[in-house]
N, CA, C and O atoms as CSV, one atom per row, in Angstrom:
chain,resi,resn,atom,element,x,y,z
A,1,UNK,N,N,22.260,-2.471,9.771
A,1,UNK,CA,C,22.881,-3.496,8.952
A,1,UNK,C,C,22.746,-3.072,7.480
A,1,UNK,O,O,21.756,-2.397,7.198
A,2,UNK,N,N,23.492,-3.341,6.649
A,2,UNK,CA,C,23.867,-2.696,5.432
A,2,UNK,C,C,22.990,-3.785,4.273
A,2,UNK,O,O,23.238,-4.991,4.256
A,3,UNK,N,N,22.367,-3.402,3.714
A,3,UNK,CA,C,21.562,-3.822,2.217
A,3,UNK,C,C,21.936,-5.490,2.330
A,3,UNK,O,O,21.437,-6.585,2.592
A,4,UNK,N,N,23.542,-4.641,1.820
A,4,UNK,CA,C,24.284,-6.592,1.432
A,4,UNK,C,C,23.685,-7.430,2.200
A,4,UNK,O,O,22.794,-8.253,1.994
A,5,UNK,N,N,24.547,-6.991,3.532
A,5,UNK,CA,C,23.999,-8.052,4.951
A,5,UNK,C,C,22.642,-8.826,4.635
A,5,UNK,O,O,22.704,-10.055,4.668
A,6,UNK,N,N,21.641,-8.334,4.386
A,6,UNK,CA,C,20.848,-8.638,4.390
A,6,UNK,C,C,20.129,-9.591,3.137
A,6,UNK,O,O,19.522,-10.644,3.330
A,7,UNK,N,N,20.346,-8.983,1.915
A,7,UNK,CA,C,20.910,-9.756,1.088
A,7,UNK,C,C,21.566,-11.463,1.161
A,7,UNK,O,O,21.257,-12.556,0.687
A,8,UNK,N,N,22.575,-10.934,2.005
A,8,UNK,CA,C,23.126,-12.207,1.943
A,8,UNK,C,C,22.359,-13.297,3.075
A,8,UNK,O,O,22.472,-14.509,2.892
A,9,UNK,N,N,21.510,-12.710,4.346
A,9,UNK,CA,C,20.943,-13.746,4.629
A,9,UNK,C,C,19.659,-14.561,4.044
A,9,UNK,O,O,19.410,-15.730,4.335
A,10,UNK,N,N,19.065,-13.933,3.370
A,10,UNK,CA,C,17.945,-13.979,2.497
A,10,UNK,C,C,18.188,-15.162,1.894
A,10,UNK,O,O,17.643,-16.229,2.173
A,11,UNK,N,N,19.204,-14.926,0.866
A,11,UNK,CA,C,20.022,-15.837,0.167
A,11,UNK,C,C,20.387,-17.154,0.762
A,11,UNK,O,O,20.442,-18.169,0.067
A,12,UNK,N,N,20.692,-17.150,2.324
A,12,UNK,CA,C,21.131,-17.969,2.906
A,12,UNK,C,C,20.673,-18.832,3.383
A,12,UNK,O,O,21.219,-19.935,3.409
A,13,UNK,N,N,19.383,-18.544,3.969
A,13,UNK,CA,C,18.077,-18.976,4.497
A,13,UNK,C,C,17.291,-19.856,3.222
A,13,UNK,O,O,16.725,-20.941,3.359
A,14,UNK,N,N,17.407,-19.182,2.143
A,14,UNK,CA,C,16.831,-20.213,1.203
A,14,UNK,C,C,17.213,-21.158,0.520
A,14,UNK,O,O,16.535,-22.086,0.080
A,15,UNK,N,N,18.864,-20.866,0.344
A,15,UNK,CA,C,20.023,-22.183,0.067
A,15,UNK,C,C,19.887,-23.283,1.202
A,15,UNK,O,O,19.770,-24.463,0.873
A,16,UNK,N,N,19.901,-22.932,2.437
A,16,UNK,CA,C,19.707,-23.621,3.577
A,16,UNK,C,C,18.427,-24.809,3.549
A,16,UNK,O,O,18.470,-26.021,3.759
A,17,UNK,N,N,17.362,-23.958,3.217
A,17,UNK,CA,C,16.353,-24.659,3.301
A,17,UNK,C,C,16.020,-25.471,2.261
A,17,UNK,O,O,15.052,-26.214,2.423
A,18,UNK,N,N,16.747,-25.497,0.989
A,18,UNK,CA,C,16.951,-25.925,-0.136
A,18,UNK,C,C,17.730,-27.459,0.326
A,18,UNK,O,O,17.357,-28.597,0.041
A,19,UNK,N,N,18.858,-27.054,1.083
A,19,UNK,CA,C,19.959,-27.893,1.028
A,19,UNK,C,C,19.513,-29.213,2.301
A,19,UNK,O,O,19.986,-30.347,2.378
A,20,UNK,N,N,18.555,-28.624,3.107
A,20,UNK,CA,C,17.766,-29.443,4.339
A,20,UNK,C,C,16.962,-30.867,3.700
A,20,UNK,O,O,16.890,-32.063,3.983
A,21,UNK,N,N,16.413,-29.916,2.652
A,21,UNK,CA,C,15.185,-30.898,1.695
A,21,UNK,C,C,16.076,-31.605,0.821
A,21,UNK,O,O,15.527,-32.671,0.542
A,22,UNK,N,N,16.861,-31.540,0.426
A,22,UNK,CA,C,17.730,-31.563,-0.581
A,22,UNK,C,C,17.558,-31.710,-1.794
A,22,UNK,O,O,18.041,-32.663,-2.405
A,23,UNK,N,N,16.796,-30.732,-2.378
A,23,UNK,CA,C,16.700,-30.125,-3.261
A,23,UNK,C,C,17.158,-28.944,-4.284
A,23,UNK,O,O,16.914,-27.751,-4.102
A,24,UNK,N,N,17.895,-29.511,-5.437
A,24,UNK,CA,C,18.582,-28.879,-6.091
A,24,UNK,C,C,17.711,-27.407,-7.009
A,24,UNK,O,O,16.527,-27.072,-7.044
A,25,UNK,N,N,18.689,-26.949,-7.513
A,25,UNK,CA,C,18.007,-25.756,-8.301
A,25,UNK,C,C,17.558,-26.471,-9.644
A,25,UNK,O,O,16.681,-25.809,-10.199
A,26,UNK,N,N,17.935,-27.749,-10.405
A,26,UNK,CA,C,17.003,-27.867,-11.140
A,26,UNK,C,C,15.261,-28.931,-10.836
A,26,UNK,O,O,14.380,-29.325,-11.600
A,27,UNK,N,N,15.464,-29.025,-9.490
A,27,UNK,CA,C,14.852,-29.827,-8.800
A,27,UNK,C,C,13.626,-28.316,-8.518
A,27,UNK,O,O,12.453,-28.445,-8.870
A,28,UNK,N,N,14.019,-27.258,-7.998
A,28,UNK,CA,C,13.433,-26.373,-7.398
A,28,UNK,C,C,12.950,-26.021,-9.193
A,28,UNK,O,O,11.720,-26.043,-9.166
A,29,UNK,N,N,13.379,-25.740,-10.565
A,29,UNK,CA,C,12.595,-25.303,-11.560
A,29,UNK,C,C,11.091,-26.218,-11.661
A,29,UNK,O,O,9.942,-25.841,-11.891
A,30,UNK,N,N,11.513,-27.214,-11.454
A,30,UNK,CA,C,10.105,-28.308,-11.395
A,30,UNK,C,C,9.180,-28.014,-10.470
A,30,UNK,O,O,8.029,-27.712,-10.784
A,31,UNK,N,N,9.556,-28.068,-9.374
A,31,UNK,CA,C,8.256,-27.517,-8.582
A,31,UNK,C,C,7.573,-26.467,-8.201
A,31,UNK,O,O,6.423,-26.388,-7.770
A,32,UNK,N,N,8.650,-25.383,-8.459
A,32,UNK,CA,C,8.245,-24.371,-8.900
A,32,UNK,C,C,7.225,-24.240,-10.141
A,32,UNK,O,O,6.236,-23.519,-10.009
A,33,UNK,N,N,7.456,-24.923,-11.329
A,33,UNK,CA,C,6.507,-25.069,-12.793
A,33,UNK,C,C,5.389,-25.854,-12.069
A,33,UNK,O,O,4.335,-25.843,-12.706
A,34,UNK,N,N,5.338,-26.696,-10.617
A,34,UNK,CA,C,4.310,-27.234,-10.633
A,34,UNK,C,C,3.079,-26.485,-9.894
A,34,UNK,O,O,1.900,-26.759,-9.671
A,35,UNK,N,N,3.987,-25.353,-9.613
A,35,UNK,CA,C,2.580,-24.229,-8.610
A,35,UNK,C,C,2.180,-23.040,-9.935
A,35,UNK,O,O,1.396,-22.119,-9.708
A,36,UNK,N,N,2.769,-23.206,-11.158
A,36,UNK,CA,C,2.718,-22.072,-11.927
A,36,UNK,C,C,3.415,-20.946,-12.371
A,36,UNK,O,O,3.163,-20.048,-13.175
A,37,UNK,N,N,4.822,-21.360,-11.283
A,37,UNK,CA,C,5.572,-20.478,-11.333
A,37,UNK,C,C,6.796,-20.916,-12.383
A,37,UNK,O,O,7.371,-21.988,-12.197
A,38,UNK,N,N,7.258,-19.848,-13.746
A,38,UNK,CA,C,7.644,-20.121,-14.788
A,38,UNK,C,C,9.202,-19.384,-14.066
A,38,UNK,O,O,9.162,-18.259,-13.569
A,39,UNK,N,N,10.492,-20.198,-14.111
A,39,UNK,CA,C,11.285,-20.348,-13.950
A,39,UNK,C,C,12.749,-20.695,-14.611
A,39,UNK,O,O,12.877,-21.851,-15.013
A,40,UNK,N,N,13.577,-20.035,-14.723
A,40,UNK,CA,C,14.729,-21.197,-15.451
A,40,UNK,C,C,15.936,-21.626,-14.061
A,40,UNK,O,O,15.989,-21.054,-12.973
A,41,UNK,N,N,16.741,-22.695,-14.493
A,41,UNK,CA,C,17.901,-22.733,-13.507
A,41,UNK,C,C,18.834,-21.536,-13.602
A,41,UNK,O,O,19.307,-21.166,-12.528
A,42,UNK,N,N,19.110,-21.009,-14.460
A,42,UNK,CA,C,20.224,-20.212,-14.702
A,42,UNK,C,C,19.719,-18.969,-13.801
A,42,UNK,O,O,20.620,-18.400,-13.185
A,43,UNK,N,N,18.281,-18.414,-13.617
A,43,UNK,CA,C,17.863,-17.308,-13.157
A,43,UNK,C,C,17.997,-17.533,-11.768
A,43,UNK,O,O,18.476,-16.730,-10.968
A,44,UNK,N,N,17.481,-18.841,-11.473
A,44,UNK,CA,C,17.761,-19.267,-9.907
A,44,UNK,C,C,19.226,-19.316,-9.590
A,44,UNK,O,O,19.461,-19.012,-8.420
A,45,UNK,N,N,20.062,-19.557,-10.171
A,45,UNK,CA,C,21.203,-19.589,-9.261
A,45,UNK,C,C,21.843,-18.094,-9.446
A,45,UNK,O,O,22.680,-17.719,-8.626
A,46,UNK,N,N,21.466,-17.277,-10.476
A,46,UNK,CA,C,21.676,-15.598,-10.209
A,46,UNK,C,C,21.075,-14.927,-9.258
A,46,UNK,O,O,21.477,-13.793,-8.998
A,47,UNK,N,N,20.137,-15.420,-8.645
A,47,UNK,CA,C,18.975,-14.599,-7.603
A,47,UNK,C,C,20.112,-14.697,-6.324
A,47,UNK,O,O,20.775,-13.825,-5.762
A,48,UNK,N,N,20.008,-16.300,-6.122
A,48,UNK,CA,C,20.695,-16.312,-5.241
A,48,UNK,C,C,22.426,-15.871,-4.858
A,48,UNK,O,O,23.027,-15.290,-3.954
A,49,UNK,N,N,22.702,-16.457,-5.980
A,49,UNK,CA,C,24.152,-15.910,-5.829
A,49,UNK,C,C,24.543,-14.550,-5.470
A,49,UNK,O,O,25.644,-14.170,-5.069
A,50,UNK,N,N,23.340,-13.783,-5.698
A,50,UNK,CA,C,23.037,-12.064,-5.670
A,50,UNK,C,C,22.744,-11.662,-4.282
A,50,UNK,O,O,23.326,-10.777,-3.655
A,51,UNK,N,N,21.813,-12.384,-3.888
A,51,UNK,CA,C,21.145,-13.019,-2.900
A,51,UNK,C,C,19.994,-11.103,-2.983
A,51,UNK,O,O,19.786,-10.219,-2.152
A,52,UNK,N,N,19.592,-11.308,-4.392
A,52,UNK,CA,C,18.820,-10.245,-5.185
A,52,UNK,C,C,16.992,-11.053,-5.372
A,52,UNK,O,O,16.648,-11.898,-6.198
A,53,UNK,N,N,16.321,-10.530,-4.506
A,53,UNK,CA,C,14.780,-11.703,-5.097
A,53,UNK,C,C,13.989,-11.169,-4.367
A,53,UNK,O,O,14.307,-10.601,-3.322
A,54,UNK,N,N,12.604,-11.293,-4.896
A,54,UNK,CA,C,11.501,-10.711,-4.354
A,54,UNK,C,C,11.137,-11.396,-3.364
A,54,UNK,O,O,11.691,-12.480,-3.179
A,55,UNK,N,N,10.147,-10.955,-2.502
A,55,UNK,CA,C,9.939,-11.356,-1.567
A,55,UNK,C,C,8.540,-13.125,-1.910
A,55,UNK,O,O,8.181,-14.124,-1.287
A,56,UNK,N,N,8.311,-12.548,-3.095
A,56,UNK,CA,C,7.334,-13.025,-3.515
A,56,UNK,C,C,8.020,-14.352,-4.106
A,56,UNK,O,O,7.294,-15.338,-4.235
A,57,UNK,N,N,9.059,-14.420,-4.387
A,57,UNK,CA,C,10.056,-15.643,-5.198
A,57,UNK,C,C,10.226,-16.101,-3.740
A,57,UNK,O,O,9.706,-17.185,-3.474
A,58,UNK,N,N,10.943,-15.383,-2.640
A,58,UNK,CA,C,11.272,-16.428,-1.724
A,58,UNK,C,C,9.641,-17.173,-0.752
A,58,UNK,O,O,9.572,-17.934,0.213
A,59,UNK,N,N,8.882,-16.697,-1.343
A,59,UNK,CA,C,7.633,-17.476,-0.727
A,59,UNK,C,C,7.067,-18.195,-2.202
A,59,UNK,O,O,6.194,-19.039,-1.996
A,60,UNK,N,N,7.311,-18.055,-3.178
A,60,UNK,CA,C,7.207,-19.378,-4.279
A,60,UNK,C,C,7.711,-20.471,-4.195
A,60,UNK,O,O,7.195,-21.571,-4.392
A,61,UNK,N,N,9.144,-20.107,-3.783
A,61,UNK,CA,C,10.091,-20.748,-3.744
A,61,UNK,C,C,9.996,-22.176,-2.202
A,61,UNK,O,O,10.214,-23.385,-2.271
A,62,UNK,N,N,9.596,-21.329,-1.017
A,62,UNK,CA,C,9.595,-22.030,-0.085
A,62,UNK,C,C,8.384,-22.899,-0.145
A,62,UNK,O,O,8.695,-24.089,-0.118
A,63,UNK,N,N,7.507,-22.749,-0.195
A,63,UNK,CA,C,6.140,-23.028,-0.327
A,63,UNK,C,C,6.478,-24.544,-1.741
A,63,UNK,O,O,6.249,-25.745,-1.597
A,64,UNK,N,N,6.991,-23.912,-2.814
A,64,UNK,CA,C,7.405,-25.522,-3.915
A,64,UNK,C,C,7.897,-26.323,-3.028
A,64,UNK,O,O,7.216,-27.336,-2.872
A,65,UNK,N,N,8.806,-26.251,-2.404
A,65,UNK,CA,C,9.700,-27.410,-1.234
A,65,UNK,C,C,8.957,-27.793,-0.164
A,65,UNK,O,O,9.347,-28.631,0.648
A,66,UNK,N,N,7.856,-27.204,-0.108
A,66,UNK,CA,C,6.984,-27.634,0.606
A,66,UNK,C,C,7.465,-27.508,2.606
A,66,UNK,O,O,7.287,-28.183,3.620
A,67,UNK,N,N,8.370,-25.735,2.076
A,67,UNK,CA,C,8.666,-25.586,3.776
A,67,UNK,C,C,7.292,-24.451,3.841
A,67,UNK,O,O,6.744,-23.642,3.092
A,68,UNK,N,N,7.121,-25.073,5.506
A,68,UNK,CA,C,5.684,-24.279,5.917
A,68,UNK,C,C,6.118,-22.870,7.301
A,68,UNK,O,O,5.495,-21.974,7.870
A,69,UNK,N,N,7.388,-23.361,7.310
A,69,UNK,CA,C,8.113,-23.124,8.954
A,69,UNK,C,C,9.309,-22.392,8.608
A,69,UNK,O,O,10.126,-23.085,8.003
A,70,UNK,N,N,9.675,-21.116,8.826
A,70,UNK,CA,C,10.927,-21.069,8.958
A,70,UNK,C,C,11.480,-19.922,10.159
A,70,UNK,O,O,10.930,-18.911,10.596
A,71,UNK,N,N,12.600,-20.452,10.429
A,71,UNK,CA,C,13.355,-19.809,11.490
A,71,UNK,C,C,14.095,-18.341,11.135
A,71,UNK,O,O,14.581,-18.372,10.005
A,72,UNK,N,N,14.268,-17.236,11.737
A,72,UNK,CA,C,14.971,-16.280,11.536
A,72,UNK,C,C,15.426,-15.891,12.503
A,72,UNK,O,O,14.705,-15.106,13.118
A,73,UNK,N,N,16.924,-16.245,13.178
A,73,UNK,CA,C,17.350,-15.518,14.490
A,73,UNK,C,C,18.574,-14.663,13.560
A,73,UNK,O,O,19.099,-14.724,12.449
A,74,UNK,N,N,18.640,-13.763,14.932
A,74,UNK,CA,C,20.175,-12.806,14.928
A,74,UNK,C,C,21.441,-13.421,14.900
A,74,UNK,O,O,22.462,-12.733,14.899
């Protein structure tokens, strides 16, 4: 599977889990600032739109929303 591909599920999985909680990206700068993690909206919706991010952002990220669980099928 090619970079993108992958990329784009990354991306997808965390819009998803965003969109479950329903929690927005300036919703996600706040709780993100509330674990320490210094953030803007504009950077968050480039990560994703890129679906470009460390591995370490998408476990900041999940962990602020307070997901403990997540699914990854084919």
């Amino acid at each position: 599977m090619p970079s993108t591909d992958w990329e784009a599920r990354a991306s997808n999985l965390l819009k998803a889990e965003l969109k479950r909680r329903g929690v927005t990206y300036g919703q996600l700068v706040e709780k993100l600032a509330a674990i320490g993690v210094d953030e803007k909206e504009a950077n968050i919706k480039n990560k994703l739109s890129r679906g470009k991010f460390s591995a370490v952002f998408m476990l900041q990220a999940l962990s602020a929303i307070g997901c403990s669980t997540i699914v990854i099928s084919e």
